[in-house]
C-alpha positions as CSV (number, residue, x, y, z in Angstrom):
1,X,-8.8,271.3,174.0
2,X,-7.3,273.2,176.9
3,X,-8.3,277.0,176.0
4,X,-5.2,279.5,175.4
5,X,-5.3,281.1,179.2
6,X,-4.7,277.9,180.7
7,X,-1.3,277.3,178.3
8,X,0.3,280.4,178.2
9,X,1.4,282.2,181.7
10,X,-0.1,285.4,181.2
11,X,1.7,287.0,184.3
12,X,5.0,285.9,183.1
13,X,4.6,287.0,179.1
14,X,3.2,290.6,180.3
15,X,7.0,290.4,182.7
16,X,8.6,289.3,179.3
17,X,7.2,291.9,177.0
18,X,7.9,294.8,179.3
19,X,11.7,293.3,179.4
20,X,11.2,293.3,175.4
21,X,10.7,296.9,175.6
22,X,12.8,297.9,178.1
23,X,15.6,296.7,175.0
24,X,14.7,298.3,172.4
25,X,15.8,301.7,172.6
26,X,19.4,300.2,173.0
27,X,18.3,300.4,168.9
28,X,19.2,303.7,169.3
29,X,23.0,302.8,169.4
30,X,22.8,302.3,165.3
31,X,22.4,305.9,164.8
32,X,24.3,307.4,166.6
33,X,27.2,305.0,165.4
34,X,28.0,303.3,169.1
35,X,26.4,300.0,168.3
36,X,29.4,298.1,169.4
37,X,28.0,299.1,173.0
38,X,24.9,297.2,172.1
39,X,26.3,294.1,174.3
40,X,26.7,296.5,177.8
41,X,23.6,298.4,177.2
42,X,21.9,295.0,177.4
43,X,23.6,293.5,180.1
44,X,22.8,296.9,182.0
45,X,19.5,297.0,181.5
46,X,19.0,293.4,182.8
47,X,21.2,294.0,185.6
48,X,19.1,296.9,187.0
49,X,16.0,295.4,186.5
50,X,16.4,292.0,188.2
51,X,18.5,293.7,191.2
52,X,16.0,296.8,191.2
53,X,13.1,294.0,190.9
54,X,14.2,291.4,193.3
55,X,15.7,293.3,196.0
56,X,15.4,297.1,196.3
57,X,16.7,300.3,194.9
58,X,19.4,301.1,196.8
59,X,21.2,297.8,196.3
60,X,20.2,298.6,192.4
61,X,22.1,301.4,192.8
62,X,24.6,300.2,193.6
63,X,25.2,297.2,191.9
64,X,24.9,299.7,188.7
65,X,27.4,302.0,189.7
66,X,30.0,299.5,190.6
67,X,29.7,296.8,187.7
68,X,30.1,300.4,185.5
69,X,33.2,300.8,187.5
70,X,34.5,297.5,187.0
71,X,33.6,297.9,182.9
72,X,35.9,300.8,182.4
73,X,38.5,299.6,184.4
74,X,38.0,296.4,182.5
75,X,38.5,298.7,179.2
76,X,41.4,300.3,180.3
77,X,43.6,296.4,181.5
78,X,42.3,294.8,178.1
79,X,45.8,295.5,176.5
80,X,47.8,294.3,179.6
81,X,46.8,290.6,180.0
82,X,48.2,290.4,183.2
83,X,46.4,293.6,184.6
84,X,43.2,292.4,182.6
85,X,43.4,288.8,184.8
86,X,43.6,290.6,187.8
87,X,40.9,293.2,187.0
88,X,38.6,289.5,186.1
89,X,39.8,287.6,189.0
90,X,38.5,290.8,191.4
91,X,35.3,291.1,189.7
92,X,34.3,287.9,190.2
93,X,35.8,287.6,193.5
94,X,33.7,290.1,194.4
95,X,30.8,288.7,192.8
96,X,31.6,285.6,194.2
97,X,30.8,286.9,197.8
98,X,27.8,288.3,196.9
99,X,26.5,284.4,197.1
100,X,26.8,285.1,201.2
101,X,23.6,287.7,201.2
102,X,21.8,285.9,197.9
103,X,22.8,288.2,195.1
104,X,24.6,286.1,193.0
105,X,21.6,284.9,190.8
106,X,20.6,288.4,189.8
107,X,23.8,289.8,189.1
108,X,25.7,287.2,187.3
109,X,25.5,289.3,184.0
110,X,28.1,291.7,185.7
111,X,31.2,289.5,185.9
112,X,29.7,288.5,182.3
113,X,29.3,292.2,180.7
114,X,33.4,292.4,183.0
115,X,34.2,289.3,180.4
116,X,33.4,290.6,177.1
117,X,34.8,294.0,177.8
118,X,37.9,292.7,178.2
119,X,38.2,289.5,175.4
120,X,36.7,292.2,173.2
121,X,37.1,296.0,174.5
122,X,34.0,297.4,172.3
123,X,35.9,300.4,171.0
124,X,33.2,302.6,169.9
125,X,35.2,305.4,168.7
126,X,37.7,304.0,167.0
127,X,39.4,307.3,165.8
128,X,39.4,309.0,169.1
129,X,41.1,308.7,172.5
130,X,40.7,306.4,175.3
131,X,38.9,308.2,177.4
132,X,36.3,309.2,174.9
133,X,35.7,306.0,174.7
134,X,35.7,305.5,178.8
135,X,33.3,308.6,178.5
136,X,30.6,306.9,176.0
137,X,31.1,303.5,177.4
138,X,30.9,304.9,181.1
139,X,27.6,306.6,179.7
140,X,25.8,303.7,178.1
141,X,26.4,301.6,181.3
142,X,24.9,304.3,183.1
143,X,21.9,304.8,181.3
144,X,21.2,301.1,180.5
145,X,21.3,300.6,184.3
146,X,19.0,303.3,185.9
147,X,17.1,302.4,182.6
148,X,16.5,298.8,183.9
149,X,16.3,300.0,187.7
150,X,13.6,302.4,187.2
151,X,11.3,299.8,185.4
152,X,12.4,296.8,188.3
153,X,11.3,299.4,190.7
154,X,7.9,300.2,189.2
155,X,7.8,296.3,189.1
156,X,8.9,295.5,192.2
157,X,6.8,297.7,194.3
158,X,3.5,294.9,193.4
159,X,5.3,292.2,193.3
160,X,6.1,289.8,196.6
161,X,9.9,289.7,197.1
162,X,11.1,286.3,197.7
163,X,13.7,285.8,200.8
164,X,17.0,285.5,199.8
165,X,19.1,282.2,200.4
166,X,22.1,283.1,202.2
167,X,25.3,280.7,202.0
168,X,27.4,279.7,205.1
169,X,30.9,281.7,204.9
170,X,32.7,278.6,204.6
171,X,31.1,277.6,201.0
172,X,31.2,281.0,200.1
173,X,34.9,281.3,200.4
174,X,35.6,278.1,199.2
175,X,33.6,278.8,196.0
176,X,35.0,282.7,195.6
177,X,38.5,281.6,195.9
178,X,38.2,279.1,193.3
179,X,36.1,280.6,190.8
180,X,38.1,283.9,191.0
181,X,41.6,281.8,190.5
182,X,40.0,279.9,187.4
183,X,38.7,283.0,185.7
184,X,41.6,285.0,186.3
185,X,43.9,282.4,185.0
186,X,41.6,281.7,181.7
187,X,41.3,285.6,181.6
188,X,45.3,285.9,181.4
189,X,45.1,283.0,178.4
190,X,42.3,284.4,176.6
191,X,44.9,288.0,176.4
192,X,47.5,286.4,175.7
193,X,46.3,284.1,172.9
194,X,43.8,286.6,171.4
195,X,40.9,284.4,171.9
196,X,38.5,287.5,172.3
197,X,34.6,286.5,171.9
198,X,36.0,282.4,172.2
199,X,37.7,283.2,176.1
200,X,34.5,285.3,176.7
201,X,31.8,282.6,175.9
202,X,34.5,280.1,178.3
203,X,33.9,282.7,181.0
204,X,30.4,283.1,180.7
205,X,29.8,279.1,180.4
206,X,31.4,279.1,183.7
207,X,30.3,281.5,185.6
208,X,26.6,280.9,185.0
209,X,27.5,276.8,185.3
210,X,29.6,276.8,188.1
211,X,27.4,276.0,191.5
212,X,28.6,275.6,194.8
213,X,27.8,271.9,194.7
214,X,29.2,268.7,192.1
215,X,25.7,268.1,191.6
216,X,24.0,271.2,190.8
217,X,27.0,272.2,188.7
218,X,27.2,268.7,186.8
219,X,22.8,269.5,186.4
220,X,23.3,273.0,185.3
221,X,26.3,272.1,182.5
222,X,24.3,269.4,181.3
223,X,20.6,271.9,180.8
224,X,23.6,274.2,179.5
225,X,24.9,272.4,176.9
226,X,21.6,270.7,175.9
227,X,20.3,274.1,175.5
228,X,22.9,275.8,173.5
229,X,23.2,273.3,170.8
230,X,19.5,273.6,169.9
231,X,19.7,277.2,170.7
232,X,22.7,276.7,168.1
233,X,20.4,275.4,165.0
234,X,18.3,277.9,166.1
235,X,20.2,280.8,165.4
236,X,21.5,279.5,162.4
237,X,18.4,279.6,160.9
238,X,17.5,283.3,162.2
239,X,20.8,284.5,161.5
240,X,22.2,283.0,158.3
241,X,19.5,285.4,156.0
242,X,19.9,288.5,158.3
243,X,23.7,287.9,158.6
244,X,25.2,291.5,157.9
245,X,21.9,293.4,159.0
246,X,23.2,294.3,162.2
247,X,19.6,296.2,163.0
248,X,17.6,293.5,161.8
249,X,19.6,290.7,163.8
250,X,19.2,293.0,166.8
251,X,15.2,292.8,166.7
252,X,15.3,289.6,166.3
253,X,18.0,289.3,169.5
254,X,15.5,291.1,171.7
255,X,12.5,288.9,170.2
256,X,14.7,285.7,171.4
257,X,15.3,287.5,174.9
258,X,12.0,288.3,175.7
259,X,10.9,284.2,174.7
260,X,14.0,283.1,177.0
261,X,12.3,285.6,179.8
262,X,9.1,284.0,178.9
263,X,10.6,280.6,179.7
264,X,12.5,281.4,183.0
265,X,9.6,283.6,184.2
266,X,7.2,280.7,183.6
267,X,9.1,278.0,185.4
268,X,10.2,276.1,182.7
269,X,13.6,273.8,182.7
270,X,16.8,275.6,182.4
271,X,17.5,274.1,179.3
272,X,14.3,275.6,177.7
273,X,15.5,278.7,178.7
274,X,18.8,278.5,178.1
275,X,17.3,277.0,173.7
276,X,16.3,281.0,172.8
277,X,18.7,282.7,175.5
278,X,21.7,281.5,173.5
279,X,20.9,282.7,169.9
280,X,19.4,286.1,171.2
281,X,23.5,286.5,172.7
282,X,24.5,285.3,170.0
283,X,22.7,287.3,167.4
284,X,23.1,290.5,169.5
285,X,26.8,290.1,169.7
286,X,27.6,288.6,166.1
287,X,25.6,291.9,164.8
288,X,28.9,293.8,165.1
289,X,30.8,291.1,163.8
290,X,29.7,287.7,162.1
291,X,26.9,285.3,163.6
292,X,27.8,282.1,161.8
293,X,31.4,282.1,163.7
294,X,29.8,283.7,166.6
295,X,27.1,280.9,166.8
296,X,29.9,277.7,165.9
297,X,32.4,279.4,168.4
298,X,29.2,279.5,171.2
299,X,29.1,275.9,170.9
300,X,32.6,274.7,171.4
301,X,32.9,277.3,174.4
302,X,30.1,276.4,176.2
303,X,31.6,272.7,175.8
304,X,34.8,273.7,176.9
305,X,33.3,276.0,180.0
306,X,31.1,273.4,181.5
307,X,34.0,270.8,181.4
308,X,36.3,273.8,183.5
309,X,33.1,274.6,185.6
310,X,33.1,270.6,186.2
311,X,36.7,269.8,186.9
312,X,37.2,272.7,189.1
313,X,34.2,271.4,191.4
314,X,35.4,267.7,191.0
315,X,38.6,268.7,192.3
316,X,37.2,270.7,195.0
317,X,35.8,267.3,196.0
318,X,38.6,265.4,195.8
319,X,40.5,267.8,198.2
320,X,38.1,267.5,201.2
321,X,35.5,270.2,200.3
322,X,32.3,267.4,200.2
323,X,29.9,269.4,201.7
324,X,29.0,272.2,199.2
325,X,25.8,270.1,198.0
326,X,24.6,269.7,201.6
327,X,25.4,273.3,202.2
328,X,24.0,275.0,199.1
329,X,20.2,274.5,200.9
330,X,20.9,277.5,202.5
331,X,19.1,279.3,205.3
332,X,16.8,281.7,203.9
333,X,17.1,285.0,204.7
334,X,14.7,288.1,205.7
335,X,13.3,290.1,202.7
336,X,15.3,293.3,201.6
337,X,12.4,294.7,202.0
């Protein structure tokens, strides 16, 4: 019988367990009465840790400042669905051309945290102006990312930093242009019907599943989907008992993020990953609202997002733009550092 050092990736649950911890004082939230922030403090902290941990603290910098930028702007268009789709459709157009110089792995949690600010503007002081709530939200973003970029930095300066895989300008625009169009366009729906947390899980499905490639994009919905219906059952179980104790659900959010880390840092299928990532974000965001329609609304979304993250690739094809698989095995790039 194989001894427990040889099954479990030691390197990669110490990586998950500092991620763990690097969450938890977002618990801090519930008493001072900002909760509904929970969702960007998250997303904040991860951003500045993978950027700060896989590149280098400047571009951490950065990336922090701007994707807080982006957030309160976001904030501010959520009641204009037409300003709101064009705030989206930059974000990710920006995000989009990030894939040139390698970035868009680590940073796709910005036009995410950009999605859910603006399906569901987390209005943390309910009674008070709009720019008190700019200020807090402006604040949590902050903190959250120089939170996760101090800790990627402390990381990053033992670990080896893998070259980055630059795409040829041609794919990169072709794959900008369209994922901007189709997230601005679903953005202006998701206002205008009211869709909130349903348009933001469509957004995130197809931003994380979209690829510049048929393949790789038909491959990721497929782990995607697969994934978030066990992930589905999952938090179902977790949730239904702890339904209404938005602390406790949070815990047991950032226990389910740091076995998702576990599995991506351990080189595990997507899919794996992708089984405990889904109920933490759905835990963590149906703890200010109601996890048993957060977790059945997850499912049809993410259904609905790969199909759109699909189509729009299968049309791309059909059009004359065939050579986004052959060109997604990019030429790697130097090391940012």
């Amino acid at each position: 019988m194989p001894s427990t050092g040889s099954v479990i990736n030691r390197k990669a649950l110490v990586q998950s367990l500092i991620a763990m911890g690097l969450l938890l004082p977002g618990m801090l939230l519930f008493p001072l009465g900002i909760n509904l922030a929970m969702c960007l403090f998250t997303y904040g902290v991860i951003l500045g840790l993978l950027v700060a941990w896989r590149t280098d603290l400047r571009r951490a910098m950065l990336v922090v400042g701007s994707v807080t930028l982006a957030n309160l702007i976001a904030y501010a268009a959520s009641p204009h669905p037409l300003l709101a789709a064009l705030t989206m459709a930059g974000v990710v157009f920006v995000y989009g051309l990030t894939l040139r110089i390698g970035l868009t792995t680590f940073i796709v949690v910005a036009p995410i945290s950009v999605a859910f600010t603006i399906a569901q503007p987390p209005t943390v002081l309910p009674n008070s102006s709009v720019a008190a709530n700019l200020l807090v939200l402006g604040l949590v973003c902050i903190i959250a990312g120089l939170w996760g970029t101090a800790a990627g930095t402390a990381i990053g300066r033992k670990a080896p930093h893998s070259p980055l895989t630059q795409m040829p300008w041609r794919s990169t625009w072709v794959y900008t242009c369209s994922l901007a169009l189709v997230c601005g366009a679903i953005t202006l729906v998701v206002c205008l019907t009211k869709f909130q947390q349903d348009g933001a899980w469509i957004l995130l499905t197809i931003l994380i599943v979209a690829q510049p490639g048929v393949h790789r994009t038909w491959r990721k919905a497929g782990d995607r989907v697969l994934g978030t219906c066990i992930g589905f059952a999952i938090a179902l179980v977790v949730g239904i008992p702890l339904n209404g104790h938005p602390v406790a659900l949070t815990l047991a959010a950032i226990l389910l993020f740091g076995i998702a880390g576990y599995m991506m840092l351990s080189g595990r299928p997507y899919w794996h990953y992708v089984t405990f990532l889904t109920p933490a974000v759905v835990l963590v965001v149906g703890a200010s609202s109601n996890v048993i329609s957060t977790d059945f609304n997850r499912v049809w979304s993410t259904i609905v997002g790969a199909a759109l993250a699909v189509g729009v690739l299968l049309v791309l094809g059909a059009i004359g733009f065939h050579d986004l698989d052959e060109k997604a095995e990019a030429t790697p790039g130097s090391s940012p550092t």
